[in-house]
N, C-alpha and C positions, 0 to 999 in steps of 0.2 A: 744880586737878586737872591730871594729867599731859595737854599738849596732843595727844601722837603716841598718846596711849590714844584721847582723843576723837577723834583725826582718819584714824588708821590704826586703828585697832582692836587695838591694842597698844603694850607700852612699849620702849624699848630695853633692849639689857641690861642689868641689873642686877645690883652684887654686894653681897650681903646677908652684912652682919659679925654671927657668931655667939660667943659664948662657947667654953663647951664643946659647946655642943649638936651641931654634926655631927660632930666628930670620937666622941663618943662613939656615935651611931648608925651610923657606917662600921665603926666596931667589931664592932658587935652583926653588921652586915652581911659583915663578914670570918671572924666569929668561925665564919657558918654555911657559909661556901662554901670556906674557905684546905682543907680536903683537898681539892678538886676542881680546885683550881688549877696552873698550868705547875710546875715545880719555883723556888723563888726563896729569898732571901735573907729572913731571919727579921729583919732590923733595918730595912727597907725604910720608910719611913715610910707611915704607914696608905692616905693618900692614894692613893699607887703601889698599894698590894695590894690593894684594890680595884678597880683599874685592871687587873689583868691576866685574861691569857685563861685559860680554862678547860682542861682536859687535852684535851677531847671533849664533845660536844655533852653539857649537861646532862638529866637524867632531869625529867618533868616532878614527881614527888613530889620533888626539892628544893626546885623554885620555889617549890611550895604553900607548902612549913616556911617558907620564909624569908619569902616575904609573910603568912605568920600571923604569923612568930617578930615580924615589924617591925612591922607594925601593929596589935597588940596590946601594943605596948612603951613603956613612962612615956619614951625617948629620943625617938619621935615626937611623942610630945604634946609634948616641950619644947620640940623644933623650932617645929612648928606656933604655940603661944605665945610664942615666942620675943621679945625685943625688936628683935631684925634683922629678925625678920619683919612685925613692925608697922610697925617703922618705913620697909621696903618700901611696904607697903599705905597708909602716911600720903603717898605719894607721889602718888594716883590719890584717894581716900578721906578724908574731914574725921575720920570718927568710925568705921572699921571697925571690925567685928566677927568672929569666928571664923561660918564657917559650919558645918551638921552634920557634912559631907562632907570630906575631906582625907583623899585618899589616898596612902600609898607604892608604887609603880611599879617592876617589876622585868623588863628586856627579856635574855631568856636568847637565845641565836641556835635559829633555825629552833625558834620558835614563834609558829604564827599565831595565838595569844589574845590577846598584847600588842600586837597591830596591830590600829590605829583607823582604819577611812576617815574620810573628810571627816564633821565633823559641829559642830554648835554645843552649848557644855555648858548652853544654857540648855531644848534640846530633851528632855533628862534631866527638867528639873524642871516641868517644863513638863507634863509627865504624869503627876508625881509625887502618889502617893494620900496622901502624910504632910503635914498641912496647915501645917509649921515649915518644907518646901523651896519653898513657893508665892509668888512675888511678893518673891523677896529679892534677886534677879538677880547673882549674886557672881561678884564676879572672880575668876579662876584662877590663881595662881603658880604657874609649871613653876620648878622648882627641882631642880637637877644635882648629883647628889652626886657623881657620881665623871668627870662633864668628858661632853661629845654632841659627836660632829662632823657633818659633810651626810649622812654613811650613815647614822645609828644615832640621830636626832633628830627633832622634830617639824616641822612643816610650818604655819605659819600666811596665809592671803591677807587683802591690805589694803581695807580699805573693805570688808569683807563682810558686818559689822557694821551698817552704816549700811543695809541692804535690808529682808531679814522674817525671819523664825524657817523655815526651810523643809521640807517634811515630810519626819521621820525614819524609817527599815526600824528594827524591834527585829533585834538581831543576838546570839544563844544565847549565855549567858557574858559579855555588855557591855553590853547595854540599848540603847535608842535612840542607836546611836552611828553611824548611815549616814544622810546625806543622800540621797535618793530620787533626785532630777535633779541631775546634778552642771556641765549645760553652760554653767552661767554660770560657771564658775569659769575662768581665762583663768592661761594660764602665767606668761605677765611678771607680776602680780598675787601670783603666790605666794614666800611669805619662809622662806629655812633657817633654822633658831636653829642657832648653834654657840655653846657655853658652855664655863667652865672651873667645876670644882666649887665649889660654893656661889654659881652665878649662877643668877639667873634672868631670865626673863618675864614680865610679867604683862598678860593678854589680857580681851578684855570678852568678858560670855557670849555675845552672839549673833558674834563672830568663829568664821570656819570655822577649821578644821585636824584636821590626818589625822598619824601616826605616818610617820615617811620609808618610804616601802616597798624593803624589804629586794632589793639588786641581789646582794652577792655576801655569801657565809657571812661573820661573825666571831666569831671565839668570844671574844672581849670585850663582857661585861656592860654593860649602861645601867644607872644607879638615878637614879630621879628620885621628886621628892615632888609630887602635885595641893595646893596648898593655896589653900585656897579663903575671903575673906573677902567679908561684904556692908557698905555705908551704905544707913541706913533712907532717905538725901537720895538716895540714887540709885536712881534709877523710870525707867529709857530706855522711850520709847514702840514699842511693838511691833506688826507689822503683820503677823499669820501665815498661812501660808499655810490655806485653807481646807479642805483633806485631812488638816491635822495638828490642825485646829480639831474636825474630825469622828471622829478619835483619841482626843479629849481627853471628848467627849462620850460614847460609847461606852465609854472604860475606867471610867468610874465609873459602869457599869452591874456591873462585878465584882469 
């Protein structure tokens, strides 16, 4: 197992060789946004055209289409299956497997839906009423389709992992994605991701991280994919905080 997953609570970057599989999903993701786009040259390589900015801040009913249009797409599951992407996961994991979850991630400028504070994604499952997310504990790949810099990327801190599960706010639209007390978190401690497409990260679920909170407008897109795998060998001992223990008790009263 990767030692900086165990020891940081995350890997370094990674670049995961694909087939066809992103170039054919940047597609689909061009295919829905190129009217709304700067004016540009039609032979640009896909890469580039997904990369560029918007005319003007986008309408939220494009976002919607296009995270239907994407994650409802046989291009995503290829990805997610992928053999670049296993063989990511075989880097941390003896015997991964897909988890239920894996999603496509689409940050449009100046909206606050796609902004996650601080929170652990094992806090999600953790309350989860479907008895297939309980006790699988999966690792997470942030996966960049189209390149994140310090503005427009996630945020992960080290060692936050090795502590407890700590009790999460439900927040409308994203689920348990706030950590309640956030004063243990210490600045030197927290890490930028900057990637180029088709890199990623892969973080354990009890590491924090929050979405870069947004300083100045860009109207340049992020797309990124959650992919999420588990090993049945991997059981990390959990210590929770007891507010989120009385959450857990409670929601399966309904």
């Amino acid at each position: 197992m990767d030692n900086n997953f165990i020891t940081k609570g995350f890997t370094d970057i990674i670049c995961v060789n694909f087939n066809d599989e992103l170039i054919n999903l940047q597609k689909i993701i061009y295919g829905k946004t190129k009217d709304y786009l700067i004016e540009h040259e039609q032979n640009l390589p896909i890469e580039k055209k997904i990369n560029l900015q918007f005319k003007k801040i986008p309408s939220d009913e494009l976002w919607s289409q296009l995270m239907k249009t994407v994650n409802e797409s046989e291009a995503l599951k290829n990805i997610i299956n992928s053999d670049g992407i296993k063989k990511a996961f075989k880097i941390i994991f003896k015997n991964p497997k897909p988890f239920d979850i894996s999603t496509f991630r689409a940050r449009f400028p100046n909206q606050k839906r796609v902004m996650y504070n601080w929170h652990q994604d094992e806090g999600t499952w953790y309350l989860s009423k479907n008895t297939k997310h309980l006790n699988k504990f999966p690792a997470t790949l942030w996966l960049s389709l189209n390149g994140a810099n310090k503005n427009d990327s996630i945020q992960l801190v080290n060692h936050s992992h090795k502590k407890k599960l700590y009790d999460h706010q439900f927040i409308t639209g994203q689920g348990f994605f706030n950590i309640k007390n956030k004063k243990m978190i210490k600045g030197e401690e927290i890490y930028t991701v900057e990637t180029k497409a088709s890199e990623c990260v892969i973080f354990h679920p009890l590491t924090m991280h929050r979405s870069v909170p947004s300083k100045k407008l860009s109207l340049r897109p992020r797309y990124t994919i959650d992919v999420r795998y588990y090993d049945d060998e991997f059981k990390p001992q959990i210590n929770v905080d007891w507010n989120f223990k009385i959450k857990k008790i409670f929601k399966k009263l309904f």
